[in-house]
C-alpha positions in Angstrom: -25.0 -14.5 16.4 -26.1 -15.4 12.9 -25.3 -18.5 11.7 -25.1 -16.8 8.1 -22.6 -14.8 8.5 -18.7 -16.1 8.0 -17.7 -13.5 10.9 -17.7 -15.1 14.7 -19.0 -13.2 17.0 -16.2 -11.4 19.7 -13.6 -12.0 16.6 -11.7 -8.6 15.2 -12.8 -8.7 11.2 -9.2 -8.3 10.3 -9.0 -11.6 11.7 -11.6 -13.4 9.7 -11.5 -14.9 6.5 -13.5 -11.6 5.2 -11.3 -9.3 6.4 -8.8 -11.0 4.9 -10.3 -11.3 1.6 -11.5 -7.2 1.9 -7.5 -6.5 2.6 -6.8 -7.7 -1.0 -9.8 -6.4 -3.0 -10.2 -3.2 -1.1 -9.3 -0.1 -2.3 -10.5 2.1 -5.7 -9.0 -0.1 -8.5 -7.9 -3.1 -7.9 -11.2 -4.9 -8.1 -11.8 -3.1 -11.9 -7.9 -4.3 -12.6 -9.0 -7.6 -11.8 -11.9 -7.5 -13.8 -10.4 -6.2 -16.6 -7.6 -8.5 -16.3 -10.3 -11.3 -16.2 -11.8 -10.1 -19.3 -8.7 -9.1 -21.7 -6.5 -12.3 -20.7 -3.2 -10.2 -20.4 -2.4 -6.8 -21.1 0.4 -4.4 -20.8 0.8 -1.4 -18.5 -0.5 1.4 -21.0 -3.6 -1.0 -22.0 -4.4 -1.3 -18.1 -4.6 2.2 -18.2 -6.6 3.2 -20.9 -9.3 0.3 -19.6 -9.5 2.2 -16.2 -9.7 5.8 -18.1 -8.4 8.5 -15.5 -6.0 6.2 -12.9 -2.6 8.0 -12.8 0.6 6.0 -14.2 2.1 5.7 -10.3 -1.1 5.1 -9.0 -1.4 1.9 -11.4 2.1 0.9 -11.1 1.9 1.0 -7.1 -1.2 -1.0 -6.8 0.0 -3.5 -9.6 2.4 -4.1 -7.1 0.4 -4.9 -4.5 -2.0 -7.0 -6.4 1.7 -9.5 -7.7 2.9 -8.9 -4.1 -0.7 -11.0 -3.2 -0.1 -13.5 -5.6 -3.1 -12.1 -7.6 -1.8 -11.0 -10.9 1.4 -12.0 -12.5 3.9 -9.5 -13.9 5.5 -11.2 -17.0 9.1 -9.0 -17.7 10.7 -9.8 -20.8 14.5 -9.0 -21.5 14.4 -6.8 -24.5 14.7 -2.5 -25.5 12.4 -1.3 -24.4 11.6 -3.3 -21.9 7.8 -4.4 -22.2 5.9 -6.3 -19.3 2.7 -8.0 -19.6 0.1 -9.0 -16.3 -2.4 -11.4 -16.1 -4.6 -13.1 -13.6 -2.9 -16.0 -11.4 -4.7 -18.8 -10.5 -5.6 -17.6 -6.9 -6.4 -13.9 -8.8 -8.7 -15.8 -11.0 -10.9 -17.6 -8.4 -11.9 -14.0 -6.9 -13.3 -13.8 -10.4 -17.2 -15.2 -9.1 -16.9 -13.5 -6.1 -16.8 -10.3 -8.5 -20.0 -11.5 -10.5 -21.4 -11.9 -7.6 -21.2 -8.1 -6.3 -22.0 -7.1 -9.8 -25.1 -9.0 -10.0 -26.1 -8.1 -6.7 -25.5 -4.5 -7.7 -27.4 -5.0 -10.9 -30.4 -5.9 -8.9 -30.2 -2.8 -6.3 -29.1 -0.2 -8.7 -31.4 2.8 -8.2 -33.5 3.2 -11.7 
């Protein structure tokens, strides 16, 4: 086993602390809507997906969903015609934030030229 790994030997991933953390991140866009989240503070559905460019309007709305339903975002609903919704990062959203600097630098430094 190596010792620098935070996966046990004979333990299913899905049962690690990685696999958990994977489960929540995974996928094609919730990592960028985190990012952009962490970068514009708080924005609206329609801003969201202008940022991400060609991410249909279920698509977003479905893994928005997800993303509150982890406790990652927050969906902010305000009582008013029409109805108008803000998300931003949580606090729990927010401390993935290095662990996203972290993939980007390290894909910054193996980027083929």
């Amino acid at each position: 086993m190596n010792d620098d790994l935070c996966v046990p030997s004979g333990v299913a991933l899905i049962d690690t602390g990685f696999g958990y953390t994977l489960s929540l991140i995974g996928g094609k866009y919730k990592m960028l809507i985190l990012y952009v989240l962490a970068e514009h503070k708080l924005l609206r559905h329609n801003e969201l997906k202008r940022y991400l460019g060609g991410i249909a309007f279920k698509t977003l709305s479905v893994v928005l969903k997800e993303l509150e339903a982890d406790g990652l975002i927050v969906r902010k609903e305000y009582p008013q015609v029409p109805p108008k919704v803000e998300y931003f990062l949580s606090d729990k959203g927010a401390s993935l934030i290095p662990v996203l600097n972290t993939l980007c630098e390290w894909g910054e430094a193996h980027q083929p030229s």
